[in-house]
N, C-alpha and C positions, 0 to 999 in steps of 0.2 A: 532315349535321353539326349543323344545327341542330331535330332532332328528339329530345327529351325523353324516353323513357318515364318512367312517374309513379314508379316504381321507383327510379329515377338521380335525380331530383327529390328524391325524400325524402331518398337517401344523400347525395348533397352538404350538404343541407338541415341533415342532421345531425352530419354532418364538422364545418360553420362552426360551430353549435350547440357542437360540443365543445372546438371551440379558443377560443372566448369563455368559456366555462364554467373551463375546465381554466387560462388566466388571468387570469382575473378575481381569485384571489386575490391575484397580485401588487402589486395596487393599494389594499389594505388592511394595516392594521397587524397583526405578525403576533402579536401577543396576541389581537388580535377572531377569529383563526379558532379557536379554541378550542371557542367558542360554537357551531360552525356544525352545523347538523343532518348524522345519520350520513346516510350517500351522498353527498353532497357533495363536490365537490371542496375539498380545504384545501392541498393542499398547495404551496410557494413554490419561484421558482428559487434552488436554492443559490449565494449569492454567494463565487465566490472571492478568494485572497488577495491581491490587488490593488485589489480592491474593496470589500471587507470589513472589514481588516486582517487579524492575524497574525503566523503566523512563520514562518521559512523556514531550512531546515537542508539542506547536503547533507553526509551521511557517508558515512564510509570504513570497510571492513570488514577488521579487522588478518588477513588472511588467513595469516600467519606465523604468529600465534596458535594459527591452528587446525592448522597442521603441528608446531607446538613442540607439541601436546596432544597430535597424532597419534602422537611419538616418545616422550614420555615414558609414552603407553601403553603402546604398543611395549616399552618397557624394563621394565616392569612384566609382562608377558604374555612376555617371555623369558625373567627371573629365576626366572618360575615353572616353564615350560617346562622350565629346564635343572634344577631344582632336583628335581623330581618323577622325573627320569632321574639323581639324582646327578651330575649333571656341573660337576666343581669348572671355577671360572672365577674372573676376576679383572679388574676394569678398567671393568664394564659402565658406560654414560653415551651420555650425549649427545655430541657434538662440533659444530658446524656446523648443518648439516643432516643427517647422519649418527650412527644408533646404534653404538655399538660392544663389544665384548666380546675377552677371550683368554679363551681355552680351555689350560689348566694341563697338562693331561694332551694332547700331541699323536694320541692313540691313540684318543681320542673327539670328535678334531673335526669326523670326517663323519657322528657322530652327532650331534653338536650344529646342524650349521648343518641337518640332516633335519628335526631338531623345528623349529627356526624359520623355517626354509621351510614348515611345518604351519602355521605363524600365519597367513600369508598368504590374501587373499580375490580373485575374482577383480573386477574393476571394469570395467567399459564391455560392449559386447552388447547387442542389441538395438535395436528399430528400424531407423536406418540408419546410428547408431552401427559401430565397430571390432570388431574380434574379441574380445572378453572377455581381459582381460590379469591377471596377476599386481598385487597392491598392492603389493608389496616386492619389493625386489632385493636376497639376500644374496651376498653374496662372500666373499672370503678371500686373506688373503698373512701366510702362516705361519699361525700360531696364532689369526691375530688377525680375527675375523669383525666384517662390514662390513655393515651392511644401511641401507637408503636407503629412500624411499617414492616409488615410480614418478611420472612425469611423468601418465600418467593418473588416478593415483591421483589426485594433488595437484587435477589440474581437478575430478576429480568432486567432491572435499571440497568448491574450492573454490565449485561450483554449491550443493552441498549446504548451503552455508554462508550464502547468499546469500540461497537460498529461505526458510531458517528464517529467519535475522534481519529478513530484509520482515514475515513471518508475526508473527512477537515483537513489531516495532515496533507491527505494524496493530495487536496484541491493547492494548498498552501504552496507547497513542493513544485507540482505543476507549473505553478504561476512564477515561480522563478525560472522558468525556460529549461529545464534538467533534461537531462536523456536516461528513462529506463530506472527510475528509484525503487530502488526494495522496501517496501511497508510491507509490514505483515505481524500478525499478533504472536506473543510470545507468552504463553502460561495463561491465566485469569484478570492480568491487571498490567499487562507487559507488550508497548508495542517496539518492535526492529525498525530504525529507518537507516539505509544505505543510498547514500548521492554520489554516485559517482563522478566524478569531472569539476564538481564544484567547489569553487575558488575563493568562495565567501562565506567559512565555515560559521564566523560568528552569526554572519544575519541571518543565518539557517536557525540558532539554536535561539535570537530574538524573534523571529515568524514561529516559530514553534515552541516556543515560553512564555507566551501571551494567551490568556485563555478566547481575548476578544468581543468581552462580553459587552456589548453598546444596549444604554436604554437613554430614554429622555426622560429627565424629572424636572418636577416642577422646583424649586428653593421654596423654603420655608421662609414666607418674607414676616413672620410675626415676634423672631426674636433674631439676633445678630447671632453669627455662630460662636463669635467671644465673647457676649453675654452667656450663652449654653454655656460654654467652656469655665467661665466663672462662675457661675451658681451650680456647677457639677449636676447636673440634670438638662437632658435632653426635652424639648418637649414629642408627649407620643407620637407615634409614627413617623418621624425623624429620625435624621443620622448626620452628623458631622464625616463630612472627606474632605479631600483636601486637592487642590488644582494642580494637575500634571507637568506645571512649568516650573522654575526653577525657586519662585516665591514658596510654592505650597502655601499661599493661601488656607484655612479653612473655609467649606461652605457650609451650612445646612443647607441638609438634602431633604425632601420627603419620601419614604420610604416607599411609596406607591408609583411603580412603573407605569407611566404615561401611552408610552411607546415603544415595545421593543426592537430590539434591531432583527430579530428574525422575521420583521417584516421589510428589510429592505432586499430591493432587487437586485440592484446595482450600487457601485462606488467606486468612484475615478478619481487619479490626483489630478491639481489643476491648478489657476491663479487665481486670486483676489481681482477683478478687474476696477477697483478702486485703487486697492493698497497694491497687488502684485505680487502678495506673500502666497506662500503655498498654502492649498486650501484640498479639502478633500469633497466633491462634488456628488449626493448621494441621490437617488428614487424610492419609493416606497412602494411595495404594491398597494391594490386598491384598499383594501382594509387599511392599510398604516395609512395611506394617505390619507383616508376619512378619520382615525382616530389623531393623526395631527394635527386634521386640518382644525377638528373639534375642540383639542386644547388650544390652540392655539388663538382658535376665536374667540373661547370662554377665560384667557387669560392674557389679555393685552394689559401690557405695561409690568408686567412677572417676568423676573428672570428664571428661564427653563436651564435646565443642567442637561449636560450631553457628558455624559457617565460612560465610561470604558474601563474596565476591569476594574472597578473601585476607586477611578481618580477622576478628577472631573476636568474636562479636556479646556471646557469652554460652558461659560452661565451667561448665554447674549439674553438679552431683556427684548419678548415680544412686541415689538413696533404696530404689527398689525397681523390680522390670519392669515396664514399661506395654508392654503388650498390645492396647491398644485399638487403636490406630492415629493416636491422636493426639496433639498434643503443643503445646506456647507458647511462644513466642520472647519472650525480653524482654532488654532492656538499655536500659534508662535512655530509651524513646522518648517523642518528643515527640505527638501527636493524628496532627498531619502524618505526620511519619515512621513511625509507624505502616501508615496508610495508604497511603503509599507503599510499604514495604515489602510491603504485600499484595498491591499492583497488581504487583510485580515476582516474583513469586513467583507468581500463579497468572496471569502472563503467560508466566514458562517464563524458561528462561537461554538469553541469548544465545550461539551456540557462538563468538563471536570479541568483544572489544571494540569499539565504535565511536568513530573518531576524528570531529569537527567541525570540517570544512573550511572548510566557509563558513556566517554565518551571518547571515541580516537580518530582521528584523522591520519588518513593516507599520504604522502608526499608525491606527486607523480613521478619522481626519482626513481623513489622506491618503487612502485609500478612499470615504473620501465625496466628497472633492475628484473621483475620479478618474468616481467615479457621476454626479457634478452635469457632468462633459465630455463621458462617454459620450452622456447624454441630450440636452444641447444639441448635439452631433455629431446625435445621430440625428433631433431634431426637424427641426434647418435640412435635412438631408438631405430627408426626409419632406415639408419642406412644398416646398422648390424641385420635387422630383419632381412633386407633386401641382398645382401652380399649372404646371410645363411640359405636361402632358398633358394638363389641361383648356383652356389656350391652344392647344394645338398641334388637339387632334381634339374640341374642345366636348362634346357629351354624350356620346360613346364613352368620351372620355379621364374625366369623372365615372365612366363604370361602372369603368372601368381605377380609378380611384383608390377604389375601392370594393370591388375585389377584392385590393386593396393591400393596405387596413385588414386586410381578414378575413387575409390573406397575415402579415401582423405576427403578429396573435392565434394565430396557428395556431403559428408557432414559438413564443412565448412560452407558448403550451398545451403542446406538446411536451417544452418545456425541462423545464417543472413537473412534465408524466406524469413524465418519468424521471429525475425529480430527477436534470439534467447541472447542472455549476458552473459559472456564467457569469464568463466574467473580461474582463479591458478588450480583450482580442484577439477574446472571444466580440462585446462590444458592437461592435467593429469588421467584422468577420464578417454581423452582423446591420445595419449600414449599409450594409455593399457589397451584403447581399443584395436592401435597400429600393432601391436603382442598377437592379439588376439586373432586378428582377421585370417591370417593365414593357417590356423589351427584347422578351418575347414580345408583348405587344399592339402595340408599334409594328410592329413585323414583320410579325404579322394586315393591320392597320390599312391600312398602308401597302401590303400586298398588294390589300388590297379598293380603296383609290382606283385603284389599274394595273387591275383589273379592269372599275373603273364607267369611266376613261377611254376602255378599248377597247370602250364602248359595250353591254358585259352591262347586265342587270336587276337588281334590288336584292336578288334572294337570291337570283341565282345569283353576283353577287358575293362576298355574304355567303360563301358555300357553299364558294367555292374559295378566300377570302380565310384561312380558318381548316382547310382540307383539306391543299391547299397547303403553307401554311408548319409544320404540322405537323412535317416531318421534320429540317427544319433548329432550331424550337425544339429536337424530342430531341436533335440532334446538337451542338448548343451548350452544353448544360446536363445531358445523359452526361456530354461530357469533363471538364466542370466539377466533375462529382460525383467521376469517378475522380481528379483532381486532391485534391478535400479528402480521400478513403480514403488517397490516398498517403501524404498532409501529418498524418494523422491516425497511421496507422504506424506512419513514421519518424520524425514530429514528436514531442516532450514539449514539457510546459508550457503556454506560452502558444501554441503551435505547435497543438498537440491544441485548445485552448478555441476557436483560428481555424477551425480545421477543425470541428468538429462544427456552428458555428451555421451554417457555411454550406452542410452537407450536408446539413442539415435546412431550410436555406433553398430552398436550389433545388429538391426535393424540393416544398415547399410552393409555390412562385413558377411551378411550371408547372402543377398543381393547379389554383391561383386564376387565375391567368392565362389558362389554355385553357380547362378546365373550368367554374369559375364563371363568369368572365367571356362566355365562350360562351353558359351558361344565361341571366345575365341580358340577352343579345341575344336570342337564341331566345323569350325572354317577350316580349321589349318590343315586336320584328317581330311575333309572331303578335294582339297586343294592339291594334297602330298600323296593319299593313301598309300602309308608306308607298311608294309610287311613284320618291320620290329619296332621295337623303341627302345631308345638309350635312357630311360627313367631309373 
């Protein structure tokens, strides 16, 4: 056990070498790493929002929303169904949760509910998922067809729903320059978002209170929207909004989406290069760009609506077809809003609204506060450890406090390789693990005195004193490790930041503990070979 190859010698050699290296930047300001020559390590532990400050948001994902879209698609994709077959009907709508329709003519009802059973797609299959089901359930009592959207339907939406809006928020987040955000799903209907460093808590919760929904319609130029508004009836396929500027205008709108915005590629803020107000600068891909190019040529002299969450931004009157693919949003924006509007737009629309449940922001006071406890937690830790095992086994317990240090550096190298986000549960994690580390040398330690008692020789004590307890350090510090993977799993939050320091701690604490500490015995015997020892 105490034999070296020069091989094992350099790897260790350079192990600690890496973990010194790797945090060392921790301990400079992080302007100076700027300067640092390329290969170098620069990079810091990400401090989380506890530590840092910040803001802290958990939302809710209106999942109803995205079944109310579901159905009123539905009702759109049957009107046309039936209308392509001639089948007069009367009633079509929504109800509840339920679409509904009569069929006029009793003599085509089983052709009618054929077509819209046609609509239908199958959902679930695969893996170790259910057998592929139906999305719709139509039915029938009389004339009068009944169609529903299946309970598997609904999950899978609402998975689907879930994944995109994480994906939206992270693009969103992103785009505000942030370092290391926490998104992540909380229950069935529940996303976590933590920013740490972020200064601008409001315009975090307006980027992420906007669902973003952009389409292009056409205005209904065949009645005024206050003529609707006075004779209390819409005409069909219509809908009165109202303009996002501070008029609120009514428009009529036509119900039928021209254009959506899930076909733009891009969008940048920019200027008006006549007026020089802020304008938002958009592309289409090739599909949008052919379905605008198409209204646009089939509707000169129409005022088109440019619709985002239900308000109508901007109704410029087609002058002539733009072809291009591209096109400018304006209405009266501010630099900001601008901006913002671009970040929401080539973030993508969220497929459901986000409620904000809860919401708290961090001070970075408080974070500093909570950095300046951390550390003096970790110091008096550090140094009591270090004064008991120098007391306790004199120059053992030095080397022991010596494989400690490199033990620290090495998580804190670790942290910074993988840029992980340290929070006050990580600093706590990283205390228990400075407790823990030397549990293995005492073990050695104390096995090598039961050895020199029952009268063995100095390195055949050595020999069994670190052979020996071998299986019981693995067996202490395994279970310990499947404990933080667990806690790591099932934990969020501060739960996860506990678990990672200290799977990387014990990982590193039996390292420096057996390993190092072993080597620097193995040099210091083969240096000194002494006859006793004062352990």
């Amino acid at each position: 056990m105490l034999h070296f190859e020069r091989w094992k010698i350099i790897l260790v050699a350079l192990v600690c070498f890496a973990g010194f290296a790797y945090s060392a930047p921790n301990f400079f300001p992080k302007d100076s790493l700027t300067d640092m020559p390329a290969g170098l390590p620069d990079k810091q532990v990400n401090l989380g929002l506890d530590l840092r400050g910040g803001s802290y948001l958990l939302l809710e994902v209106d999942i109803d929303a995205v079944m109310k879209d579901r159905l009123q698609s539905l009702v759109g994709d049957i009107r046309k169904a039936l209308r392509d077959e001639s089948i007069r009907y009367t009633g079509l709508g929504v109800k509840g949760d339920v679409a509904t329709v009569r069929v006029t003519d009793p003599a085509q009802l089983d052709k009618a509910m054929q077509q819209i059973r046609d609509l239908s797609t199958l959902v679930g299959g695969g893996g170790f998922s259910a057998t592929p089901t139906r999305d719709i359930e139509v039915t029938n009592q009389g004339n009068q067809i009944s169609v529903k959207v299946t309970e598997a339907a609904r999950l899978a939406r609402q998975r689907s729903a879930m994944q995109q809006s994480i994906e939206i928020v992270r693009r969103r987040i992103d785009a505000l320059g942030t370092t290391e955000p926490v998104i992540q799903q909380q229950g069935a209907d529940r996303i976590l978002v933590q920013v740490p460093g972020l200064k601008d808590p409001e315009n975090l919760k307006n980027l992420l209170g906007q669902t973003a929904k952009l389409t292009f319609r056409l205005v209904n130029n065949s009645a005024s929207a206050q003529q609707a508004m006075q004779a209390g009836s819409v005409p069909a396929g219509s809908e009165i909004l109202y303009m996002q500027d501070n008029d609120k205008q009514p428009v009529l709108v036509e119900r039928q989406v021209m254009v959506g915005g899930d076909h733009l590629t891009d969008a940048q803020p920019g200027f008006d290069s006549r007026t020089g107000e802020p304008v938002v600068n958009f592309r289409f891909d090739s599909t949008g760009a052919r379905l605008f190019g198409d209204v646009t040529k089939n509707n000169v002299n129409r005022p088109f609506a440019i619709v985002l969450d239900g308000k109508v931004i901007s109704a410029p009157v087609i002058r002539e077809p733009i072809t291009g693919g591209q096109g400018q949003i304006s209405g009266s924006f501010t630099v900001a809003e601008a901006n913002n509007l671009a970040i929401l737009l080539r973030a993508g629309a969220l497929p459901a609204p986000l409620q904000i449940l809860e919401e708290r922001t961090v001070g970075p006071g408080l974070g500093a506060d909570s950095i300046a406890a951390g550390e003096i937690a970790s110091l008096i830790g550090f140094a009591a450890v270090i004064i008991f095992m120098a007391v306790t086994y004199g120059f053992f317990g030095v080397l022991a406090n010596v494989a400690l240090i490199i033990n620290v550096a090495l998580i804190m190298g670790v942290l910074s390789l993988l840029q992980a986000t340290l929070t006050l549960p990580g600093i706590a994690g990283i205390v228990l693990t400075i407790g823990m580390a030397v549990d293995a040398n005492v073990l050695i330690y104390e096995r090598i005195r039961e050895e020199l008692k029952a009268g063995k020789s100095v390195i055949a004590s050595l020999e069994a004193g670190y052979s020996r307890a071998l299986s019981t350090i693995l067996d202490a510090n395994i279970t310990t490790l499947i404990a933080a993977i667990v806690l790591f799993q099932l934990g969020s939050g501060p739960v996860r930041g506990f678990a990672v320091t200290l799977a990387i701690g014990v990982v590193t604490s039996v390292f420096t503990a057996f390993t190092v500490n072993r080597l620097f015995v193995a040099t210091w015997y083969q240096r000194r070979r002494p006859k006793t020892l004062n352990l």
